[in-house]
mmCIF file as Biopython writes it, N, C-alpha, C and O atoms, coordinates in Angstrom:
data_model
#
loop_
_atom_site.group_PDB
_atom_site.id
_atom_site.type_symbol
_atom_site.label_atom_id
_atom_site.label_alt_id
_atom_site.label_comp_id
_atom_site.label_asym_id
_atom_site.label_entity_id
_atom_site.label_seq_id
_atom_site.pdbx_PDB_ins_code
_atom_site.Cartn_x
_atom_site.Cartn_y
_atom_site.Cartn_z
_atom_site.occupancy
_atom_site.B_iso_or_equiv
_atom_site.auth_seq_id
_atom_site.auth_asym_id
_atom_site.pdbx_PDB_model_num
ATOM 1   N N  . UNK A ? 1  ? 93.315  85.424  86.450  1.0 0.0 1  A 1 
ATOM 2   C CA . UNK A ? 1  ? 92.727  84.791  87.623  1.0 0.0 1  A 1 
ATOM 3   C C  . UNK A ? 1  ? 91.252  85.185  87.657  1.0 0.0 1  A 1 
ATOM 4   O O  . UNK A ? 1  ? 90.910  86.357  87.498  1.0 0.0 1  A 1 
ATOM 5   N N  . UNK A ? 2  ? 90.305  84.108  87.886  1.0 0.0 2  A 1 
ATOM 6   C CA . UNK A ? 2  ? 88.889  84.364  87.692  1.0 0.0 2  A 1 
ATOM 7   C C  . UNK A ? 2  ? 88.766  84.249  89.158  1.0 0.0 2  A 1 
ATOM 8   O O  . UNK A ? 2  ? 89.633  83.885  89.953  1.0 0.0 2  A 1 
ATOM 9   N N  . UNK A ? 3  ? 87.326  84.687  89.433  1.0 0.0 3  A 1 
ATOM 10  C CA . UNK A ? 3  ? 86.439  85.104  90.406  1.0 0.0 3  A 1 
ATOM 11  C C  . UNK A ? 3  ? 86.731  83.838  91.102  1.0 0.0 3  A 1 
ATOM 12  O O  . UNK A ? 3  ? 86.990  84.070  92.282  1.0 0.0 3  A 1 
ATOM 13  N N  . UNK A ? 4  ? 86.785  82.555  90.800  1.0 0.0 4  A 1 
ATOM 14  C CA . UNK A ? 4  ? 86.690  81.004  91.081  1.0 0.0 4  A 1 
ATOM 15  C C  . UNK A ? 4  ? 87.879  80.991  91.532  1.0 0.0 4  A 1 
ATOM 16  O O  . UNK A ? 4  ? 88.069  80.313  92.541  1.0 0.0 4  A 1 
ATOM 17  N N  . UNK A ? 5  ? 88.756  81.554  91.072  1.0 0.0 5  A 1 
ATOM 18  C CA . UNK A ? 5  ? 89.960  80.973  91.493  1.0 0.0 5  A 1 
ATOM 19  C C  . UNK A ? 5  ? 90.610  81.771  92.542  1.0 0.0 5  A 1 
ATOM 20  O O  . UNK A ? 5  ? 91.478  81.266  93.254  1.0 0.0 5  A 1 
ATOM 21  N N  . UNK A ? 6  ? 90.146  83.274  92.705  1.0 0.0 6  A 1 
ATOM 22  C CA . UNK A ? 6  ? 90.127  83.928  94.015  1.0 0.0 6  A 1 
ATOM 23  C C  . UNK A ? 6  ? 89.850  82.910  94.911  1.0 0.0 6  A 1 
ATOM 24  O O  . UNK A ? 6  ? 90.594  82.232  95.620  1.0 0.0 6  A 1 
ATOM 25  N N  . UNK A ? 7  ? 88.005  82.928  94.674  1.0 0.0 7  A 1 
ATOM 26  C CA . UNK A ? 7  ? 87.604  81.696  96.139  1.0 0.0 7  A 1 
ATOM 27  C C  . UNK A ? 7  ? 88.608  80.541  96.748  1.0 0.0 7  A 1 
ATOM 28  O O  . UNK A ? 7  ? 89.051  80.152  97.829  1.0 0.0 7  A 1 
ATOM 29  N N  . UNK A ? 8  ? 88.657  80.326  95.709  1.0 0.0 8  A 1 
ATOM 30  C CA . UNK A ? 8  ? 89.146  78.563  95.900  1.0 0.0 8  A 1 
ATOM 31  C C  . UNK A ? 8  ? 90.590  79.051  96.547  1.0 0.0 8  A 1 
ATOM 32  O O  . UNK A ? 8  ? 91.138  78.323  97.375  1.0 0.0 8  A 1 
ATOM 33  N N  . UNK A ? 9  ? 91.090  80.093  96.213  1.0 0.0 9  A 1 
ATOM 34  C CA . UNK A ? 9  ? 92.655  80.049  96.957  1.0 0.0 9  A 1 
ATOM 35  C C  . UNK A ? 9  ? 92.629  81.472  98.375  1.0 0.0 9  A 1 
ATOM 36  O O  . UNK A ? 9  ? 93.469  81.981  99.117  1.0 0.0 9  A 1 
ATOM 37  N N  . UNK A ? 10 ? 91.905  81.548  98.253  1.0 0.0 10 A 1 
ATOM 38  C CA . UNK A ? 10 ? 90.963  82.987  99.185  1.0 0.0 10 A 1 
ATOM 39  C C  . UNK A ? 10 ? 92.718  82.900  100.476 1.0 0.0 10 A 1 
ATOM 40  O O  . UNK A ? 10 ? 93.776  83.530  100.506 1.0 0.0 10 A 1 
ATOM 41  N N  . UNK A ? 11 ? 92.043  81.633  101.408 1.0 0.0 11 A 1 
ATOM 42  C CA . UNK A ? 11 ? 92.701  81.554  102.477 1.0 0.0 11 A 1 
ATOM 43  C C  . UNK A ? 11 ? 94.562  81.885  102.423 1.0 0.0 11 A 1 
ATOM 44  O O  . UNK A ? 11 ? 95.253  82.435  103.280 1.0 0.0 11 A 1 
ATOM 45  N N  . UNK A ? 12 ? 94.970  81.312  101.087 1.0 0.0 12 A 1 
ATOM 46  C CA . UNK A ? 12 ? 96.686  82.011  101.017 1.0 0.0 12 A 1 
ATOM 47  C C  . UNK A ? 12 ? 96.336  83.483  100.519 1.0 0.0 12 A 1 
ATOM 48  O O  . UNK A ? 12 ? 96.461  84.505  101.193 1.0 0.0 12 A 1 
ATOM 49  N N  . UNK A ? 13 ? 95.815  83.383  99.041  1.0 0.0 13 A 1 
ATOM 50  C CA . UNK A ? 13 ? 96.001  85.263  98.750  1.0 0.0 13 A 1 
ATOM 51  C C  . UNK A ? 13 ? 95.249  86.262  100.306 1.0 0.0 13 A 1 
ATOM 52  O O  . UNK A ? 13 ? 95.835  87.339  100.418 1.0 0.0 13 A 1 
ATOM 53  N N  . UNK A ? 14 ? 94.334  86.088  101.207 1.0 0.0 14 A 1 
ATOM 54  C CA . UNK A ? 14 ? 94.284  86.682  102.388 1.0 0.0 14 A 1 
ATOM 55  C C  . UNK A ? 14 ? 95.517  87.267  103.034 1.0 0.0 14 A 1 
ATOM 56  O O  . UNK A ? 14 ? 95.590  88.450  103.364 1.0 0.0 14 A 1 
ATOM 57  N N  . UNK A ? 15 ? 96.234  86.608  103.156 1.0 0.0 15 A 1 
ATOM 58  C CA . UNK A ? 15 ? 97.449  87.588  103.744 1.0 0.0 15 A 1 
ATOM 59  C C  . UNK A ? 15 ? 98.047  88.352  102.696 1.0 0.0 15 A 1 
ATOM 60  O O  . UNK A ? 15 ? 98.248  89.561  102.817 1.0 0.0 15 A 1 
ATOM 61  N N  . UNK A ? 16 ? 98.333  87.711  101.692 1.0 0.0 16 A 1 
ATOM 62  C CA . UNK A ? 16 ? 98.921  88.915  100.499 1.0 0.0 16 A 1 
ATOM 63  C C  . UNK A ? 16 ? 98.305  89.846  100.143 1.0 0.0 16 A 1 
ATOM 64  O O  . UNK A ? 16 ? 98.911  90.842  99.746  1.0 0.0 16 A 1 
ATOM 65  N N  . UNK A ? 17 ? 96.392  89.796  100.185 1.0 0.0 17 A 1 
ATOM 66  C CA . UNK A ? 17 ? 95.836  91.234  100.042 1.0 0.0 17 A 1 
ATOM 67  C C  . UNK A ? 17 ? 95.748  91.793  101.192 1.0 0.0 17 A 1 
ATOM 68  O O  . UNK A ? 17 ? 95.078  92.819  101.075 1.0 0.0 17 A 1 
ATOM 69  N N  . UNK A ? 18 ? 96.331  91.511  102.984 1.0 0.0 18 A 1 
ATOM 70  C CA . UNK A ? 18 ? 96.125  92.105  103.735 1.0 0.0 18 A 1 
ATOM 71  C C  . UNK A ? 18 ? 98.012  92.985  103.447 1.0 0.0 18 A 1 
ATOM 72  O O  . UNK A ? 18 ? 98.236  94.170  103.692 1.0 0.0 18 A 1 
ATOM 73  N N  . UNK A ? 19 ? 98.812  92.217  103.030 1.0 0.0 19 A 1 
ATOM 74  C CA . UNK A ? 19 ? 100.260 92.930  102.448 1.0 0.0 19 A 1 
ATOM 75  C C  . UNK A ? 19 ? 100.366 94.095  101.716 1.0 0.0 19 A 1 
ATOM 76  O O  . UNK A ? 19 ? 100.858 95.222  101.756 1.0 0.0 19 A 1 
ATOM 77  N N  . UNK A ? 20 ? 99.779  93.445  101.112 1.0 0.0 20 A 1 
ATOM 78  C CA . UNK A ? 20 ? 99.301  94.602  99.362  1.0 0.0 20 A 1 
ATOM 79  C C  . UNK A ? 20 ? 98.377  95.870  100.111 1.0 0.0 20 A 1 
ATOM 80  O O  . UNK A ? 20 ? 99.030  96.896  100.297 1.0 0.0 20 A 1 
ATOM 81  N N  . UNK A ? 21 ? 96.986  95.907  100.543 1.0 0.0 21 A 1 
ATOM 82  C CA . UNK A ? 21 ? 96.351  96.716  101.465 1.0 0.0 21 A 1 
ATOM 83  C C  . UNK A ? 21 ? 96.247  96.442  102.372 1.0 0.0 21 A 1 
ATOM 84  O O  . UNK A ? 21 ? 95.512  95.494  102.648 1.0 0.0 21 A 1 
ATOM 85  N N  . UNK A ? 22 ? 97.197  97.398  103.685 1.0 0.0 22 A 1 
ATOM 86  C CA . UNK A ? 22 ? 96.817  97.354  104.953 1.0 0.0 22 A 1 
ATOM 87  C C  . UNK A ? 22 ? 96.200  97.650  105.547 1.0 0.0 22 A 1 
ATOM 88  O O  . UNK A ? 22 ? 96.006  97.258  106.698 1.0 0.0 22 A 1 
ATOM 89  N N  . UNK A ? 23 ? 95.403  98.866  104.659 1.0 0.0 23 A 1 
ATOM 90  C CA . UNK A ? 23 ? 94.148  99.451  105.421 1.0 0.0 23 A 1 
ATOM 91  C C  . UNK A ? 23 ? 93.235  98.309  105.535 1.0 0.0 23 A 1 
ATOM 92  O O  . UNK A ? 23 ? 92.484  98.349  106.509 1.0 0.0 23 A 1 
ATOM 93  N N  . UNK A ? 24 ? 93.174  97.687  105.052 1.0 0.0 24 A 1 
ATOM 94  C CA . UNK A ? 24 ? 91.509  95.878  104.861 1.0 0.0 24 A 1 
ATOM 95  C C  . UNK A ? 24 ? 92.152  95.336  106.481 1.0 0.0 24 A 1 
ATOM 96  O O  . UNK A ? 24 ? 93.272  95.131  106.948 1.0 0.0 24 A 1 
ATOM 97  N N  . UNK A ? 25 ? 90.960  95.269  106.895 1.0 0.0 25 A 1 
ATOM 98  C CA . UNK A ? 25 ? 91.062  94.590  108.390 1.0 0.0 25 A 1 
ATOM 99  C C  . UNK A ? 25 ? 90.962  93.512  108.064 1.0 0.0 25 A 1 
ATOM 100 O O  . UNK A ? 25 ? 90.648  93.179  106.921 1.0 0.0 25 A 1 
ATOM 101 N N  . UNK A ? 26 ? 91.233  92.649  109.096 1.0 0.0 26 A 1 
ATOM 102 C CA . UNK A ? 26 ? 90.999  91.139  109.348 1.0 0.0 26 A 1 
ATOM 103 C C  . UNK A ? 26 ? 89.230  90.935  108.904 1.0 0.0 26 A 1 
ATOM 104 O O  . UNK A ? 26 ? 88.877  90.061  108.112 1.0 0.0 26 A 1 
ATOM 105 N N  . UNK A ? 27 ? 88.136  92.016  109.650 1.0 0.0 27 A 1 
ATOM 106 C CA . UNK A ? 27 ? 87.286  91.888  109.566 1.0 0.0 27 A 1 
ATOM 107 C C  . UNK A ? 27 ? 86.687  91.757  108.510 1.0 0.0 27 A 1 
ATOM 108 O O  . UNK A ? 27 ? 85.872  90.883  108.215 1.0 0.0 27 A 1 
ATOM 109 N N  . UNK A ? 28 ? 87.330  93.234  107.455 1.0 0.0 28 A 1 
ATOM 110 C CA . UNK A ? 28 ? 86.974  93.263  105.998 1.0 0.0 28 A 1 
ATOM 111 C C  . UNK A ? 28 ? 87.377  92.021  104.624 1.0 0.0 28 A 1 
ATOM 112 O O  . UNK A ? 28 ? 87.069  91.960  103.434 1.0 0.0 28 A 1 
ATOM 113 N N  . UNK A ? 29 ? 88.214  91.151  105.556 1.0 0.0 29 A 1 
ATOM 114 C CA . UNK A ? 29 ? 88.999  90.298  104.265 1.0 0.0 29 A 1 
ATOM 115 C C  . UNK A ? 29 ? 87.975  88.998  104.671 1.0 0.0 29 A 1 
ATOM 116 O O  . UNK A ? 29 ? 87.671  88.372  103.655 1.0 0.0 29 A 1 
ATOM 117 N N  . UNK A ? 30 ? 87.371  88.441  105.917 1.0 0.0 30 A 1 
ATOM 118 C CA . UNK A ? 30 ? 86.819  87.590  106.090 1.0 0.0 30 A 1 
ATOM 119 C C  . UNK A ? 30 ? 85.234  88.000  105.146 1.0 0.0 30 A 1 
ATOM 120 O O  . UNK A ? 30 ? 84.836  87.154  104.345 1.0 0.0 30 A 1 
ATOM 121 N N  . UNK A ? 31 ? 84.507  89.188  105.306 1.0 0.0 31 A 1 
ATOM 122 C CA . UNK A ? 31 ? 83.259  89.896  104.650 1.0 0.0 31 A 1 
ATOM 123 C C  . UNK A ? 31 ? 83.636  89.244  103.079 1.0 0.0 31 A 1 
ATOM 124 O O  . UNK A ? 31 ? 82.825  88.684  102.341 1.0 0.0 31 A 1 
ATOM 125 N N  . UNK A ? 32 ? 84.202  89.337  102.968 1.0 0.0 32 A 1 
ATOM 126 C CA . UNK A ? 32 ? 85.445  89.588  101.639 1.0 0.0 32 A 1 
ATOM 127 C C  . UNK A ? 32 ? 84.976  87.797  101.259 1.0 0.0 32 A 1 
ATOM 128 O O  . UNK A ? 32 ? 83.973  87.326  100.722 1.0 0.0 32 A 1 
ATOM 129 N N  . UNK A ? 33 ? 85.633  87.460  101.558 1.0 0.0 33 A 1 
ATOM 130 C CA . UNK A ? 33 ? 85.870  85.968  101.765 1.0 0.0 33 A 1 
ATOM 131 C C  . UNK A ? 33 ? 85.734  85.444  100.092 1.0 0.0 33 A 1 
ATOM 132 O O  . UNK A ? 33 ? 84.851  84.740  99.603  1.0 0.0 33 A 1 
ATOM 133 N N  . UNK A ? 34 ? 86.724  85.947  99.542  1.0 0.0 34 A 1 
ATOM 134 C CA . UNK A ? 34 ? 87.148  85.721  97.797  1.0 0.0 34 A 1 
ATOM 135 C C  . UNK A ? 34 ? 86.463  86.352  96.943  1.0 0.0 34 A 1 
ATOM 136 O O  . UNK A ? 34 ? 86.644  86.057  95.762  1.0 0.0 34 A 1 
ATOM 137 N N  . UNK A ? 35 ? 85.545  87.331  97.261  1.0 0.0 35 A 1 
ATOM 138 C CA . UNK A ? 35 ? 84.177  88.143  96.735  1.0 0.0 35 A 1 
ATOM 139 C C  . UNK A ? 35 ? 85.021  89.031  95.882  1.0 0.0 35 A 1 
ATOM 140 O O  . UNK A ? 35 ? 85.046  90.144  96.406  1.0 0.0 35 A 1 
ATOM 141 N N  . UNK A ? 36 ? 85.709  88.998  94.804  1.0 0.0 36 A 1 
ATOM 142 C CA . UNK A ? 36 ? 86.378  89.896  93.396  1.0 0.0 36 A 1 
ATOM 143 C C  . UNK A ? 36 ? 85.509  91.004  93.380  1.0 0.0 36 A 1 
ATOM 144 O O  . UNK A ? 36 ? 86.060  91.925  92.776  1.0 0.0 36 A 1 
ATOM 145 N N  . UNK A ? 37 ? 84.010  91.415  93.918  1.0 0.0 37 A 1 
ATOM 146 C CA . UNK A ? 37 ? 83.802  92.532  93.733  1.0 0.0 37 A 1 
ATOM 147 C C  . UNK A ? 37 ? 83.705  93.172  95.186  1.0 0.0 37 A 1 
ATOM 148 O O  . UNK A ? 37 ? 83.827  94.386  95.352  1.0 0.0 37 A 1 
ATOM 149 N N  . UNK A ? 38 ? 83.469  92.245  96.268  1.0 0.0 38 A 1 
ATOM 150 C CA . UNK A ? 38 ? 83.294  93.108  97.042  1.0 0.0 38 A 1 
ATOM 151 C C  . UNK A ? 38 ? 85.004  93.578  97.697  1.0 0.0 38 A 1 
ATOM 152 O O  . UNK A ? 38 ? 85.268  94.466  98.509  1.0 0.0 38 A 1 
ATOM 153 N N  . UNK A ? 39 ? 86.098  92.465  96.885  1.0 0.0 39 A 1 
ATOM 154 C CA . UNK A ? 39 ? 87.173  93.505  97.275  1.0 0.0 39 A 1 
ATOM 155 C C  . UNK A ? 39 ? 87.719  94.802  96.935  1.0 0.0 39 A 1 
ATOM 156 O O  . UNK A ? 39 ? 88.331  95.569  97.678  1.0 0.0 39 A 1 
ATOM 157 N N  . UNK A ? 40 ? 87.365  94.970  95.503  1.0 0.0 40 A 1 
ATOM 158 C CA . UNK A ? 40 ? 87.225  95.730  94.813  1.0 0.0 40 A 1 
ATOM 159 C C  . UNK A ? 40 ? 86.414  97.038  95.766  1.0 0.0 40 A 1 
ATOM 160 O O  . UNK A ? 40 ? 87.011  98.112  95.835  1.0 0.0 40 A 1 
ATOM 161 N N  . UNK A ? 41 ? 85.467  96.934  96.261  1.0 0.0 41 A 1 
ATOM 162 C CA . UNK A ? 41 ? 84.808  97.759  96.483  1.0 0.0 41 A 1 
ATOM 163 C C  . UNK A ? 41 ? 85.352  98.215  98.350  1.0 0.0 41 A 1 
ATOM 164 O O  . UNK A ? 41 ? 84.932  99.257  98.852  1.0 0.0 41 A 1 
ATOM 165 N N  . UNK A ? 42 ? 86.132  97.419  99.007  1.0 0.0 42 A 1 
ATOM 166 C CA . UNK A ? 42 ? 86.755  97.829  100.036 1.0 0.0 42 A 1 
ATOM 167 C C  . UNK A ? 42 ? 88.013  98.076  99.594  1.0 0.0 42 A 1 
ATOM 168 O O  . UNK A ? 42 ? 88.704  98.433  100.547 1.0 0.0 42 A 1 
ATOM 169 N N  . UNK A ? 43 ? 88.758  98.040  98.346  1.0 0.0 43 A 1 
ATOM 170 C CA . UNK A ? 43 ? 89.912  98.574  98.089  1.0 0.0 43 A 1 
ATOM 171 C C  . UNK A ? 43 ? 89.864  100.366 97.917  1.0 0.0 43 A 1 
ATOM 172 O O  . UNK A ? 43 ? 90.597  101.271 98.317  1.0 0.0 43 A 1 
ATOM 173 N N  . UNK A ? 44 ? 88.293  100.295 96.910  1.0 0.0 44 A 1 
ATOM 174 C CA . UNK A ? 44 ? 88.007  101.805 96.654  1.0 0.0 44 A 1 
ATOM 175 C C  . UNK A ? 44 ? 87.587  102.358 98.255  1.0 0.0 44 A 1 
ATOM 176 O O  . UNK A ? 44 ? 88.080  103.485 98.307  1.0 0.0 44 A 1 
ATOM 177 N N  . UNK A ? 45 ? 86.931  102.083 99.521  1.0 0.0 45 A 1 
ATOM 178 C CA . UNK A ? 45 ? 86.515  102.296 100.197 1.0 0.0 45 A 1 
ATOM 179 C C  . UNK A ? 45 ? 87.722  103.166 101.118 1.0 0.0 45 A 1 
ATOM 180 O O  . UNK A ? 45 ? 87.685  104.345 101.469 1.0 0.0 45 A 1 
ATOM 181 N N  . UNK A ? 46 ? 88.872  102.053 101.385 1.0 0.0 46 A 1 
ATOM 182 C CA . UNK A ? 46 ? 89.581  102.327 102.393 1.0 0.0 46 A 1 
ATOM 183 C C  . UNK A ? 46 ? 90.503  103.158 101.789 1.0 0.0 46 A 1 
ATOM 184 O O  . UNK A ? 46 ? 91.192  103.745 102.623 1.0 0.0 46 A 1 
ATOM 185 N N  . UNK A ? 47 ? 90.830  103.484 100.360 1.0 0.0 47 A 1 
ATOM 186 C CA . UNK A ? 47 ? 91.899  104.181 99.866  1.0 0.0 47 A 1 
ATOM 187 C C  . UNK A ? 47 ? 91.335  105.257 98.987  1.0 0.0 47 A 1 
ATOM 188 O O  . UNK A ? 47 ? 92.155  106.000 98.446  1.0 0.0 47 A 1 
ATOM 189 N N  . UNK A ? 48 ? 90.348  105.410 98.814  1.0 0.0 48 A 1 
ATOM 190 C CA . UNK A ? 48 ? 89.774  106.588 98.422  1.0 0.0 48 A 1 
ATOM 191 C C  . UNK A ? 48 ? 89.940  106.801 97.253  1.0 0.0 48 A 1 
ATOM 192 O O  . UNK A ? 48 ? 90.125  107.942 96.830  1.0 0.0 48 A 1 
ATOM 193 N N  . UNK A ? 49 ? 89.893  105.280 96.156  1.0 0.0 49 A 1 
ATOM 194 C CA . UNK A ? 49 ? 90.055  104.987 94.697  1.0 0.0 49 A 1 
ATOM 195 C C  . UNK A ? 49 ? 88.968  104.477 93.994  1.0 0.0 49 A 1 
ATOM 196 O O  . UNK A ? 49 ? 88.130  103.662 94.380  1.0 0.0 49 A 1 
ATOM 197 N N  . UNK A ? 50 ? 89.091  105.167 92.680  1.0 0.0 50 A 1 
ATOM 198 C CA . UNK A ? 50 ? 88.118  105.062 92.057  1.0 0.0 50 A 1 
ATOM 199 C C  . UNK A ? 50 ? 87.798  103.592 91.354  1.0 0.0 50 A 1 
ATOM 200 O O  . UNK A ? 50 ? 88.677  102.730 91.366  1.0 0.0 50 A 1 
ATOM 201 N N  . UNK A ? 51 ? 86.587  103.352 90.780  1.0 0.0 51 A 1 
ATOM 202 C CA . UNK A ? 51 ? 86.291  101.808 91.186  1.0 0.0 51 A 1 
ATOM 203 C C  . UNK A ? 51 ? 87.289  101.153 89.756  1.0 0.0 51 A 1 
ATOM 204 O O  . UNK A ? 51 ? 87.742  100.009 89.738  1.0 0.0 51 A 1 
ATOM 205 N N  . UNK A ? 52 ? 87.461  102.090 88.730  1.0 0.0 52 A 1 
ATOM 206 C CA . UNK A ? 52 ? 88.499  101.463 87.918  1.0 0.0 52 A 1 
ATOM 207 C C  . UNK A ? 52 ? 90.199  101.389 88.690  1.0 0.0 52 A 1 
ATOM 208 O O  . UNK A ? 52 ? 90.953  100.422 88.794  1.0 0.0 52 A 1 
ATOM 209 N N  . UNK A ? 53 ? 90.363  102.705 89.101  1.0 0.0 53 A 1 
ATOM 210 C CA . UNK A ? 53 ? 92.218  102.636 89.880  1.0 0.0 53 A 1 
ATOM 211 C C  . UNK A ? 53 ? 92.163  101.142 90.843  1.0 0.0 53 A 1 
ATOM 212 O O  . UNK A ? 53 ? 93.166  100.528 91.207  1.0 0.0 53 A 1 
ATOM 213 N N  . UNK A ? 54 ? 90.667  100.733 91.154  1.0 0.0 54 A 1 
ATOM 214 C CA . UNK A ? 54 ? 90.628  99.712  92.346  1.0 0.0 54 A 1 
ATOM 215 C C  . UNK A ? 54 ? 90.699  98.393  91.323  1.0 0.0 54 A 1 
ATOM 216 O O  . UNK A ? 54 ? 91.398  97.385  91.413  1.0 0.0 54 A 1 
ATOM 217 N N  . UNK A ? 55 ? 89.958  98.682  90.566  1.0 0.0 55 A 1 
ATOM 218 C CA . UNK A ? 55 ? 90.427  97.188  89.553  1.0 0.0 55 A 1 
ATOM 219 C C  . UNK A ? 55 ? 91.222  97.012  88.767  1.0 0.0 55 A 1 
ATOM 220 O O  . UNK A ? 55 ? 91.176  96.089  87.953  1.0 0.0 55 A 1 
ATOM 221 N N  . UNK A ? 56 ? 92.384  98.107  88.862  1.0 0.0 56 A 1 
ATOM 222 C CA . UNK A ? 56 ? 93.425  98.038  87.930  1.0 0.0 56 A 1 
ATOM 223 C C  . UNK A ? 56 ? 94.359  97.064  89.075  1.0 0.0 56 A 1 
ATOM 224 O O  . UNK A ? 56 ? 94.769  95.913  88.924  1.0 0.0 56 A 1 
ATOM 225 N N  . UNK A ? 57 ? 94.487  97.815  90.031  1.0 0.0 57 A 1 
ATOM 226 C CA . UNK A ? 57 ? 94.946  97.442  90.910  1.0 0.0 57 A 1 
ATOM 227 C C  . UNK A ? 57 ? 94.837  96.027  91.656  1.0 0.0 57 A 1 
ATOM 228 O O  . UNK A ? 57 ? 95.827  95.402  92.036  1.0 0.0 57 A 1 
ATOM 229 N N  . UNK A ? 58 ? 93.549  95.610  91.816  1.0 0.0 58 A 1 
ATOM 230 C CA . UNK A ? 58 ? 93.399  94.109  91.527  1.0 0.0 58 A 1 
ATOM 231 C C  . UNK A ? 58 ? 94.201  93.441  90.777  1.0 0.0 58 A 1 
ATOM 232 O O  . UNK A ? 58 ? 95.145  92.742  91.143  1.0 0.0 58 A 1 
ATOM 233 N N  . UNK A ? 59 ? 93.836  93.647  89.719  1.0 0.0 59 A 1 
ATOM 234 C CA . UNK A ? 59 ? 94.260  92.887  88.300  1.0 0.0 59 A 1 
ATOM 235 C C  . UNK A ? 59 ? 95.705  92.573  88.630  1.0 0.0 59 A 1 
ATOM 236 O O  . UNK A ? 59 ? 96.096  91.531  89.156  1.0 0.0 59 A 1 
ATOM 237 N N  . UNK A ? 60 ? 96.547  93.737  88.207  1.0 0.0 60 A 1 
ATOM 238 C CA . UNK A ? 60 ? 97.691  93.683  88.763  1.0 0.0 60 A 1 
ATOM 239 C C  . UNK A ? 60 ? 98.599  93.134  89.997  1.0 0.0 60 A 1 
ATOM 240 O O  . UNK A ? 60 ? 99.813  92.937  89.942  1.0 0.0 60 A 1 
ATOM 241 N N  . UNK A ? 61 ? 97.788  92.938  91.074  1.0 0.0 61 A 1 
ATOM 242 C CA . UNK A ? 61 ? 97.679  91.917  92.060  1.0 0.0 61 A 1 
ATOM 243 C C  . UNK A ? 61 ? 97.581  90.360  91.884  1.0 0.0 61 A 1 
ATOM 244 O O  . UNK A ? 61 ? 98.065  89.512  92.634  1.0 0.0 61 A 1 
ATOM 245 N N  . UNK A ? 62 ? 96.867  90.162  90.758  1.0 0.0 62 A 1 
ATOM 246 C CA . UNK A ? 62 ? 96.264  88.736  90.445  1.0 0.0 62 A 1 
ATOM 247 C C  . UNK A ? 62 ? 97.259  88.529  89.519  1.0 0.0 62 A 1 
ATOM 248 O O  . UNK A ? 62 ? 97.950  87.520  89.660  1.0 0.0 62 A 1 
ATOM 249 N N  . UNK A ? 63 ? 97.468  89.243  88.639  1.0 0.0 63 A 1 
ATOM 250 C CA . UNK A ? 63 ? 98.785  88.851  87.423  1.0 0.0 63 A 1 
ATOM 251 C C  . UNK A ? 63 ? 99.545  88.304  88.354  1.0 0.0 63 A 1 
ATOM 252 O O  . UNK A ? 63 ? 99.494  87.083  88.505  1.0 0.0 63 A 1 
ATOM 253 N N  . UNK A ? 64 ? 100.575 89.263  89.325  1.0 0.0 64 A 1 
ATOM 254 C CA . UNK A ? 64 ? 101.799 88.697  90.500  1.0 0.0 64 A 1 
ATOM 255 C C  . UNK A ? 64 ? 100.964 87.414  90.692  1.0 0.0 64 A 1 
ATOM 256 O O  . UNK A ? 64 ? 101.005 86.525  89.841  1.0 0.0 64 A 1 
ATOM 257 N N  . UNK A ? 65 ? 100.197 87.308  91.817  1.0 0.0 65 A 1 
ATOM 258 C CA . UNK A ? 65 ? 100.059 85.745  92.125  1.0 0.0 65 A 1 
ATOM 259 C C  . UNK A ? 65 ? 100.229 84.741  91.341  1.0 0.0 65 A 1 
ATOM 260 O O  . UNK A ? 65 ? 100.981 83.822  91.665  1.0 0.0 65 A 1 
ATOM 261 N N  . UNK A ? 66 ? 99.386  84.754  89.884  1.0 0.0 66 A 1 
ATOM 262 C CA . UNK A ? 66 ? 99.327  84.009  88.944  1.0 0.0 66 A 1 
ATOM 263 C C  . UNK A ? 66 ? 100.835 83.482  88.370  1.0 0.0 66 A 1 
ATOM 264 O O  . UNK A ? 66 ? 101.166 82.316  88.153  1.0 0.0 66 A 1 
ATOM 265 N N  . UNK A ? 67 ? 101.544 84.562  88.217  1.0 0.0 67 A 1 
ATOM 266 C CA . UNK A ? 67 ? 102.804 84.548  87.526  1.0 0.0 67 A 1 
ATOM 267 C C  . UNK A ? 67 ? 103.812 83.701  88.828  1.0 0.0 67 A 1 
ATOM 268 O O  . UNK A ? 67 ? 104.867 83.115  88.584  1.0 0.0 67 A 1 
ATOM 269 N N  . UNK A ? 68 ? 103.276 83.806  89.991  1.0 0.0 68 A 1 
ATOM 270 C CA . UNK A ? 68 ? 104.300 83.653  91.376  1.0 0.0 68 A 1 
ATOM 271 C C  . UNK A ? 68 ? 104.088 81.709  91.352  1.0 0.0 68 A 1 
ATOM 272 O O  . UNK A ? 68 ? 104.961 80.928  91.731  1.0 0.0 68 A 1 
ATOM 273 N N  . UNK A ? 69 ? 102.805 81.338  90.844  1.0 0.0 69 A 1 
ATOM 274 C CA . UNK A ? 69 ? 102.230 79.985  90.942  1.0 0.0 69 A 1 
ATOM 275 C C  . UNK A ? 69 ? 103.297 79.348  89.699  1.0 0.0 69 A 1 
ATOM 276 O O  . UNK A ? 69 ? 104.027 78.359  89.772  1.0 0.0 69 A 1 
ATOM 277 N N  . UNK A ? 70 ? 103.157 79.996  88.919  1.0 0.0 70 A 1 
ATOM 278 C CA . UNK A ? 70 ? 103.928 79.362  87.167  1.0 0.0 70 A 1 
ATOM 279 C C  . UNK A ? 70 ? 105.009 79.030  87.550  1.0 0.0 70 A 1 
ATOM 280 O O  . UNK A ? 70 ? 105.829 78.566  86.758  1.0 0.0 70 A 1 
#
């Protein structure tokens, strides 16, 4: 899943990354608003992970969706 395809589907994966991390406010996912790095960078923020554990963790997030669409 590319950066593009975050955006473009932003509004459904929004609740699944508010599922996945509950610490991300409403406030932080709108800031957010499909930004692959700046979630990244409120994933490391609110959980106190380093900026690779935060993009592993992405990734792994985006595989599920991807695989959930197929």
């Amino acid at each position: 899943m590319n950066e593009d395809t975050i955006k473009g589907d932003w509004k459904e994966l929004k609740g699944k990354a508010r599922e996945q991390w509950g610490k991300l406010t409403d406030d932080d996912l709108d800031v957010i608003a499909g930004k692959r790095d700046q979630l990244v960078g409120k994933i490391q923020q609110h959980y106190g992970k380093t900026r690779e554990q935060a993009e592993d963790e992405l990734k792994a997030f985006e595989d599920r969706q991807h695989h959930a669409k197929v």
